[in-house]
C-alpha positions in Angstrom: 37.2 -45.6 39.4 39.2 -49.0 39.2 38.8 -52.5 39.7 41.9 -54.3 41.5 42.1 -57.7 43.3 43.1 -58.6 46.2 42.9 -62.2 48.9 41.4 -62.1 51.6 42.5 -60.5 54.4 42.1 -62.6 57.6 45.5 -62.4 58.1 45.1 -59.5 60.3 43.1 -61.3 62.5 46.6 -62.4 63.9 48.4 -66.5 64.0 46.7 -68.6 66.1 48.6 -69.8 69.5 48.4 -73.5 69.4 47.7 -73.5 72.6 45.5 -76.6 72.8 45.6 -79.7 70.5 44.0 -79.4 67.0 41.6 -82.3 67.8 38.4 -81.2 66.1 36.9 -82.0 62.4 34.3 -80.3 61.6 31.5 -81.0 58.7 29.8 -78.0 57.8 26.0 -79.6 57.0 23.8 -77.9 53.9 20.0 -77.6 53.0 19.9 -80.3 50.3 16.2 -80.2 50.6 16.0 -77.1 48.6 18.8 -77.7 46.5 16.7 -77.9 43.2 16.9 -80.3 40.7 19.0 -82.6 42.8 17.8 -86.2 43.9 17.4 -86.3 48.1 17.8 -89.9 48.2 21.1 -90.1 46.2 22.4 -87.3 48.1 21.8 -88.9 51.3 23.6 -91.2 50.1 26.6 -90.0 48.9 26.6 -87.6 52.0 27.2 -90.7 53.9 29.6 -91.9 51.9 32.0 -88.8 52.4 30.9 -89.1 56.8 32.6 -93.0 56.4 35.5 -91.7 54.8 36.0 -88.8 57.4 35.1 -91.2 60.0 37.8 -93.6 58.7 40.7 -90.7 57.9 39.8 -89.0 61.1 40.4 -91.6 63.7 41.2 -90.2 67.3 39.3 -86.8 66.3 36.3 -85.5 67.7 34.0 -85.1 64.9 31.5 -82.4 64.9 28.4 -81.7 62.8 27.8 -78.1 62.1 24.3 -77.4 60.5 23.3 -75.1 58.1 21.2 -72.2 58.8 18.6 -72.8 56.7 18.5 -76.7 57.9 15.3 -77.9 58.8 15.7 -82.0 59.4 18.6 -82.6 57.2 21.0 -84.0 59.9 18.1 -86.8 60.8 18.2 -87.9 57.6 22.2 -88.1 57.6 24.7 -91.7 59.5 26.3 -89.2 61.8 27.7 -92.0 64.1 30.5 -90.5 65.9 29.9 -86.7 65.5 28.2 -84.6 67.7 25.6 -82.6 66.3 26.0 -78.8 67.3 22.9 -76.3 67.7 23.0 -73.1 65.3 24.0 -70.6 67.3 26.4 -68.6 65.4 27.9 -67.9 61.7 31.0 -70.2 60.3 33.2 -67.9 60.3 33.1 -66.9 63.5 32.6 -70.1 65.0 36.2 -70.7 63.2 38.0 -68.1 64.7 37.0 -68.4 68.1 38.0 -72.1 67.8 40.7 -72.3 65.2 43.8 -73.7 68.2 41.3 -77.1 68.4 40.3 -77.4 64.4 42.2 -80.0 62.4 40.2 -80.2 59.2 37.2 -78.8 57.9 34.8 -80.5 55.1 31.5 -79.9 53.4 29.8 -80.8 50.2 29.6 -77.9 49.1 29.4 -75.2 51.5 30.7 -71.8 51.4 32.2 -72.4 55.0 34.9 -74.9 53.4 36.0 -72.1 51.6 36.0 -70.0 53.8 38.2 -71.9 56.4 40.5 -72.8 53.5 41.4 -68.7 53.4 41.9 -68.4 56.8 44.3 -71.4 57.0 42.9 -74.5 58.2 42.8 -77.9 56.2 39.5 -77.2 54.4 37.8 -79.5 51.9 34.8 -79.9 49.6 33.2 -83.1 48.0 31.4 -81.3 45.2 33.0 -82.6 42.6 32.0 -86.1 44.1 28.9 -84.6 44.0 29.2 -83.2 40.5 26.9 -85.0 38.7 23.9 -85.0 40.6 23.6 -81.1 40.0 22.2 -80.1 37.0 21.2 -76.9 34.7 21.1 -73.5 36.5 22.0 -74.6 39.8 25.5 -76.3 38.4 26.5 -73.6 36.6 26.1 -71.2 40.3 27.8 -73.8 41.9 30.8 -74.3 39.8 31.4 -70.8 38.8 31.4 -69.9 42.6 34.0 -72.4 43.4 35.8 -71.3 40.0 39.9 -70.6 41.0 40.2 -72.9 44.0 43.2 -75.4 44.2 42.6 -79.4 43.1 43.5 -79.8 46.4 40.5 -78.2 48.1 38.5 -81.1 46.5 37.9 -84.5 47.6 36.7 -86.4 44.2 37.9 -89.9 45.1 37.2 -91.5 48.5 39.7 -93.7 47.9 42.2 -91.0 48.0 44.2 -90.1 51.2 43.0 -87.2 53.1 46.4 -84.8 52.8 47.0 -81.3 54.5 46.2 -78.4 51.7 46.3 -75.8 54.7 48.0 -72.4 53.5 50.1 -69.7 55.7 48.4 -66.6 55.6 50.4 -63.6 54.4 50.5 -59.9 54.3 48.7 -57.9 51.5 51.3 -55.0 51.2 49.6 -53.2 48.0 46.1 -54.0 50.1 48.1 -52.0 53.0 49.4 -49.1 51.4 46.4 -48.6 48.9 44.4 -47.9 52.1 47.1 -46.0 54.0 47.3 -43.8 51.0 43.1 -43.7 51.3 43.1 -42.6 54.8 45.9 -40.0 54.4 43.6 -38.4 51.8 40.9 -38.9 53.8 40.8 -37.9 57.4 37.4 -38.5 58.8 36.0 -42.0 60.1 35.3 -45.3 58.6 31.9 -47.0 57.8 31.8 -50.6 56.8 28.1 -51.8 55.2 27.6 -55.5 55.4 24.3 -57.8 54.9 25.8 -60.9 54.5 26.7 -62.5 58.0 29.2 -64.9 56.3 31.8 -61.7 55.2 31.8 -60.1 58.7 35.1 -61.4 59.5 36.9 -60.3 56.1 35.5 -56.9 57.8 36.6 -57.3 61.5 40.0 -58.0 59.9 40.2 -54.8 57.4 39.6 -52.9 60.7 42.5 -54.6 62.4 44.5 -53.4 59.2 42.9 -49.9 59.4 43.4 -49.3 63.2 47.3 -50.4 62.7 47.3 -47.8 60.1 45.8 -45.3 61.7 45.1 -46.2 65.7 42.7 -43.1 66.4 40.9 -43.6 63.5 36.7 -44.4 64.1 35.7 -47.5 62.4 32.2 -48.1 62.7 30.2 -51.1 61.0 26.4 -50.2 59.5 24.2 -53.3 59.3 21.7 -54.6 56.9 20.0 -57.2 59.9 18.0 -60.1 58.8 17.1 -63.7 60.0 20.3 -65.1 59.8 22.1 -62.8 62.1 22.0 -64.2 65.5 21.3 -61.6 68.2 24.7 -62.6 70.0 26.5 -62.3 67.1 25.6 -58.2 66.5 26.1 -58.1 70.6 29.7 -59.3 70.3 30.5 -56.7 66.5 29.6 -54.1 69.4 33.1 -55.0 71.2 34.9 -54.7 67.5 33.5 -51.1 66.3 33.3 -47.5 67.7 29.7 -47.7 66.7 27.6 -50.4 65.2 24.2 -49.1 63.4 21.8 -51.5 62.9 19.2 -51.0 60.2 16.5 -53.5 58.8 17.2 -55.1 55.6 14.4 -54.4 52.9 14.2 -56.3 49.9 11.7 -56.1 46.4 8.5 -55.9 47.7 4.9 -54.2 46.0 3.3 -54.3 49.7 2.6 -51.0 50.7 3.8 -51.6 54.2 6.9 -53.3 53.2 7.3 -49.8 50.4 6.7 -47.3 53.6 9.4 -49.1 56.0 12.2 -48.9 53.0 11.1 -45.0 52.4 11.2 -44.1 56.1 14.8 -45.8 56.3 15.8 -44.3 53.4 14.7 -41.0 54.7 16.1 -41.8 58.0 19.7 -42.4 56.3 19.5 -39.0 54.0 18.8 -36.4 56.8 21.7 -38.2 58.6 24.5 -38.0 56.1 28.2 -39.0 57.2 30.7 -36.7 58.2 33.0 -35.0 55.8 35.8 -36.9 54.8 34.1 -40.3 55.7 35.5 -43.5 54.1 31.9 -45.8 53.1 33.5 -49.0 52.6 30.5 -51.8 51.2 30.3 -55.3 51.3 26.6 -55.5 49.9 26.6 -53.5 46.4 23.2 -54.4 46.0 21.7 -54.3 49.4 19.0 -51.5 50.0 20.9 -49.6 53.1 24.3 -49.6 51.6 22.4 -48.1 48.2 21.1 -45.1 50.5 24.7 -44.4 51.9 26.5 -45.0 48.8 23.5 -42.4 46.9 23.0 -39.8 49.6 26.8 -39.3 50.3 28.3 -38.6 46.7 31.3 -36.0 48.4 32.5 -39.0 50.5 35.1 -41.7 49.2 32.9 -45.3 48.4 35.1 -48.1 48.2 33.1 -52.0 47.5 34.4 -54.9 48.6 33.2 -58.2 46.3 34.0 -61.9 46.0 35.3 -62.3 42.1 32.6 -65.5 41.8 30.1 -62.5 43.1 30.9 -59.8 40.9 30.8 -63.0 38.0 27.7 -64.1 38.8 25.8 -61.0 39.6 27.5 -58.6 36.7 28.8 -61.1 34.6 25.5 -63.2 34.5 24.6 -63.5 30.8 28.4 -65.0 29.8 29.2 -67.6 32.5 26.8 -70.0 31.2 23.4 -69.4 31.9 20.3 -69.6 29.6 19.6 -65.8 28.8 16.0 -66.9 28.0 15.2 -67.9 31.4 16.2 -64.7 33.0 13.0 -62.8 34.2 12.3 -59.6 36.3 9.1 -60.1 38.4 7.0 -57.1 38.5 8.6 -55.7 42.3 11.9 -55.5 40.7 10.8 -53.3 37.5 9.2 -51.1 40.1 12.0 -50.7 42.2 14.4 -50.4 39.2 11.5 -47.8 37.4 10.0 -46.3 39.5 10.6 -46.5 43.5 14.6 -45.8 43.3 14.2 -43.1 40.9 11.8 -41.8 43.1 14.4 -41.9 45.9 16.9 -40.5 44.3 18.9 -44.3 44.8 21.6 -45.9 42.2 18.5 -48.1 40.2 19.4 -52.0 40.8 18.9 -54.7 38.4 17.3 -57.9 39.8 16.8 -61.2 37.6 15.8 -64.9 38.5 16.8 -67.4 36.6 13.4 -69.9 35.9 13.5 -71.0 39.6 12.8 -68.0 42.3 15.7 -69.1 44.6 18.3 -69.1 41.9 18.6 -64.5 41.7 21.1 -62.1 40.4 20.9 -58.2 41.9 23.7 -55.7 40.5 23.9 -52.2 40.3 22.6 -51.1 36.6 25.8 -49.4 36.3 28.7 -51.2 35.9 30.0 -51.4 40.0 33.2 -49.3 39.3 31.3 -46.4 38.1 29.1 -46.5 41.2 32.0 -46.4 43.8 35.4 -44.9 43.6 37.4 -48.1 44.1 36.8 -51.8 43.8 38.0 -55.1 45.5 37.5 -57.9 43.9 38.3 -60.8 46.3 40.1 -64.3 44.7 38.9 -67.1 45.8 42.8 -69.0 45.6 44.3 -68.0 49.1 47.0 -65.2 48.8 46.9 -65.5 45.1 46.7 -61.9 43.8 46.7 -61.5 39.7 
């Protein structure tokens, strides 16, 4: 049981070919509609502000506007003069690697997909801290702790600044490497990944590139949490990347009696089916439902979690970074789930919390993580920077 940090790993998705000229920027767009406590009009405005000074440092580039998923109308509300506006169609990340020889720079306000194109070694930027005073209380504190770590030079505060190349070469994790050839020598059966967050799929496509250099026979197989913002295609394509892909529904706190019965016949579904001796059950979703019923139901088999540091900060961390402990409630489906349905199950019990607003939640483990799983990866948010 150990906690141990590492980057992320992309770099085994391989160096890109430069085959064709990097003559794409990309602005990664965000629902600032339901961004509480934050003015609509003055972040239209500033919004427009930061598309004038990409449209002026960007000269000669096509310009691209790449919407959130939860966007309804944002973009109409937006001076996107110059940039074409893309349909959702598939997740950031993977819209980045299958077009990272034409990508010059990448900017959001404050977008996850910044940072994520930072670690995997374009020119990536965020105007939060241009942003910074229009978010207050609650939703600050998330924001700031999440991007806690980065480099100054991920952030665009002055517009009057020039844009400069903060673009990182990605390097090999050697203690990542042999930790997990030293894993797989001890353990000889296959590999299960657990994801429910779309947005972490390639940190996992990548750890099986490492894993299959490792050990080329070796079954790697991804289980899936599937919810609304996993494009069919996108599960299609995982197929191609996995010996087997197992899709299961995603269940979340619920006191409906239908909702109850679906998570108890999965749950039931993933018991009688236990993985194979010597199985490596390595999570990306600590406190998603399926990866709970793997993680409970096969105690003989090595369980390793994967977590961003900001994650593992906000979710087990959550009293001390800055939050109001008074506004921290349980609503009555989590106290059932943590009282009565999980025991019931025989499941790890979960904690979940909302802080005052319903969309601002924290779900951990009631144990601390490392006790839960055998090993744990906490991923830095500073490229290649491992402490």
């Amino acid at each position: 049981m150990s906690i141990n940090f590492t980057s992320w790993p992309y770099y085994w998705l391989g160096s890109s070919s430069k085959a064709e000229a990097e003559n794409w920027v990309v602005f990664f767009g965000g629902d600032f509609k339901n961004i509480p406590e934050v003015s609509v009009k003055l972040f239209v405005e500033k919004t427009n502000r930061c598309l004038d000074y990409i449209r002026k440092n960007c000269t000669g580039y096509r310009l691209i506007y790449h919407p959130h998923p939860d966007e309804t109308d944002e973009s109409k509300f937006l001076d996107l003069t110059d940039f074409s506006v893309l349909k959702f169609e598939q997740i950031t990340e993977t819209f980045l690697l299958e077009n990272k020889d034409k990508i010059k720079y990448l900017f959001s306000v404050c977008s996850t997909s910044s940072m994520a194109g930072l670690n995997m070694g374009f020119n990536a930027y965020s105007f939060f801290r241009y942003f910074s005073e229009l978010f207050r209380g609650a939703h600050r504190v998330f924001i700031e702790r999440y991007f806690s770590g980065l480099p100054d030079d991920f952030f665009i505060e002055n517009l009057d600044s020039p844009l400069l190349e903060n673009k990182r070469e990605l390097k090999e994790d050697r203690e990542l490497l042999e930790s997990f050839r030293h894993i797989l020598a001890e353990n000889s059966g296959p590999v299960w990944f657990t994801v429910a967050e779309n947005r972490l799929i390639l940190a996992i496509v990548s750890l099986a590139k490492m894993i299959k250099k490792i050990s080329p026979e070796r079954k790697v197989n991804l289980i899936v949490s599937n919810h609304h913002r996993w494009p069919g295609n996108c599960l299609q394509e995982l197929k191609k990347e996995f010996d087997e892909v197992l899709i299961y529904p995603r269940h979340f706190y619920s006191l409906r009696l239908r909702r109850l019965w679906a998570a108890f016949l999965t749950s039931r579904k993933i018991k009688n089916n236990p993985l194979p001796n010597g199985s490596v059950l390595v999570g990306f979703a600590h406190h998603d439902f399926v990866e709970n019923c793997f993680v409970s139901y096969n105690e003989k088999n090595i369980k390793i979690a994967f977590l961003p540091e900001t994650t593992w900060d906000l979710n087990f961390q959550t009293e001390s970074v800055g939050f109001d402990p008074k506004n921290f409630m349980t609503d009555k489906a989590g106290f059932f789930y943590n009282h009565v349905f999980e025991p019931l199950l025989g499941l790890n019990r979960t904690v979940f919390k909302h802080h005052g607003q319903k969309n601002l939640y924290f779900i951990r483990t009631q144990k601390p993580v490392e006790e839960v799983y055998d090993k744990v990866y906490l991923i830095k948010n500073r490229p290649q920077e491992i402490g």
